[in-house]
C-alpha positions, 0 to 999 in steps of 0.5 A: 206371229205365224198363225194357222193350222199344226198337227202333233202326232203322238209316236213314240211309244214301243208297244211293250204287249206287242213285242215279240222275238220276232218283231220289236218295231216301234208301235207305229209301224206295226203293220195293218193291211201290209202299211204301217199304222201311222201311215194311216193316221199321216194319210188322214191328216194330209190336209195339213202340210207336212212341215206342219206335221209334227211327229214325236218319236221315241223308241228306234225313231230312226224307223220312223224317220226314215219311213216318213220323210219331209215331216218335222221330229221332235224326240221323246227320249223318255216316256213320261205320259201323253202330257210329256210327249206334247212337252217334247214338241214345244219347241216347234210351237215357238212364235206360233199362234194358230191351232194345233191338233194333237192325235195319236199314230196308233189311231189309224181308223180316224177318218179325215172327215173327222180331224176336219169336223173337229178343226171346223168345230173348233175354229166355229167356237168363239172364246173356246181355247181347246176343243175335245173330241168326243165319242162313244165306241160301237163294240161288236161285241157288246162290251160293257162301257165299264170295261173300255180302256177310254177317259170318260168326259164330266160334265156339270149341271148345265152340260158344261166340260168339267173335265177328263177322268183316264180310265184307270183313274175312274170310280165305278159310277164314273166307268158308266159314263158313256161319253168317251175321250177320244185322246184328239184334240185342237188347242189354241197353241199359247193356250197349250203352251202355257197348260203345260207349264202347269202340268203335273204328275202326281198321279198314280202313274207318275205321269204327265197326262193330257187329259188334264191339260182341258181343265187347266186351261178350263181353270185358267178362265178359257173355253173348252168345247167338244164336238162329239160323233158318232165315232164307231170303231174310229176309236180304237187304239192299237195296244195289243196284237187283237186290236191290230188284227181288229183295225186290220178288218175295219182297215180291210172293209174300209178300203176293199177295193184297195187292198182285193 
C-alpha cells in the first residue's frame, strides 16, 4: 500500500456573511493583500507534493479549480458539516496508508512551520492514530475565551484528550477552557476512514462534524495526541469581512517587504 504524507484542504464553503452584490467568490478566494486566501494556506503546504493536495470544493468550484491547477478535487455538492467534506474526499484515500493532514483554506496565517511541527509530533507518537493541534488565540483586543467561535479541548484527570466540544455546543463552564481546537489535524488515513463510517449528525446542526471524529477513534482503543503552540493570530478563520480585513494585517506585517 502506498504510504506517506496527503493534505485535505477544506474549500467548499460559500461564505454566506461575506457575500455582497458585488462579490459572490467562493470564501477561498476572497482576497487578502491582493492574493487569494487559499493561496496562502497551498503556500503553507507546499512541502507536500501537490498531487497529494486534496482540495475539496463546492460552491462555483470552477473558480477555484481554475486558479489552482495541478491539485487533486474532490466535490462537496452539499455542505453538511466539516465531517461531510472529509467524507467527499475519500475516495482519494483509497489503497492509501500514510497520514493525512486535514486543514481549513479560510486559515491562511498557519504557518509552514506549524503544519511541520504538527506532522513531526505526529509521526514522533507511537500508537497515537490522530494528532490535534491545539492553541490558545492572542486577541488584541482583549476578548474574552467565552466569546470566541473555537471548540475547546477536554481533558481528563491525568491530562488525557477526551474530546472536542464546538463552540455552539459548549456549556458556560466549558466556554472558559482556554484550550482551543484549531480544526487541524493528521489522522492515520485507515484510522480516518474507518471514523467516518461512524460519524454522525445528531446534533443540533444536523451536521457531520470532525471534531468528533478524535473521540471515536479514541473510542475505538487508538491514540489521539496533541500538540499544543503557542498559535497566536495563526487561529483565526476568515468568516466575516472584519476578519479578512483582520488576516489582511497580520498577512501585511508578516510579509512587508512583499507586499511595500
Amino acid at each position: 500500500m502506498d504510504t506517506g504524507l496527503k493534505a485535505i484542504v477544506l474549500a467548499a464553503g460559500k461564505g454566506t456573511r461575506m457575500q455582497t452584490e458585488e462579490d459572490d467568490a467562493p470564501k477561498v478566494m476572497r482576497r487578502a493583500c491582493g492574493r487569494p486566501l487559499l493561496h496562502y494556506v497551498l503556500d503553507a503546504l507546499s512541502f507536500i507534493d501537490k498531487k497529494d493536495t486534496v482540495i475539496v470544493v463546492g460552491y462555483k468550484r470552477e473558480e477555484i479549480t481554475g486558479s489552482f491547477r495541478g491539485y487533486t478535487y474532490a466535490v462537496q455538492s452539499e455542505q453538511l458539516g466539516t465531517g461531510h467534506a472529509v467524507m467527499a474526499a475519500r475516495a482519494e484515500l483509497a489503497g492509501f496508508n500514510g497520514d493525512v493532514l486535514v486543514c481549513y483554506g479560510d486559515m491562511p496565517a498557519v504557518r509552514q512551520d506549524t503544519y511541520k511541527a504538527l506532522v513531526q509530533a505526529h509521526a514522533r507518537k507511537q500508537g497515537s492514530e490522530c494528532t490535534i493541534l491545539t492553541g490558545e488565540y492572542a486577541s488584541a483586543d482583549g476578548e474574552k475565551y467565552e466569546e470566541l467561535p473555537y471548540g475547546r479541548i477536554l481533558r481528563g484527570g491525568n491530562g488525557e484528550f477526551l474530546h472536542v466540544v464546538e463552540d455552539k455546543d459548549c456549556t458556560p463552564e466549558q466556554k472558559k477552557i482556554t484550550e482551543l481546537n484549531s480544526g487541524v489535524y493528521v489522522f492515520r488515513a485507515q484510522a480516518l476512514i474507518n471514523a467516518l463510517e461512524g460519524l454522525k449528525n445528531d446534533n443540533s446542526q444536523g451536521e457531520y462534524y470532525l471534531t468528533d471524529v478524535p473521540a471515536i477513534i479514541r473510542a475505538g482503543g487508538a491514540g489521539v495526541g496533541t500538540l499544543k503552540r503557542s498559535l497566536g493570530s495563526e487561529i483565526i478563520g476568515v468568516n466575516t469581512l472584519e476578519q479578512l480585513a483582520q488576516v489582511e494585517e497580520i498577512l501585511k506585517d508578516r510579509h512587508s517587504d512583499q507586499f511595500s
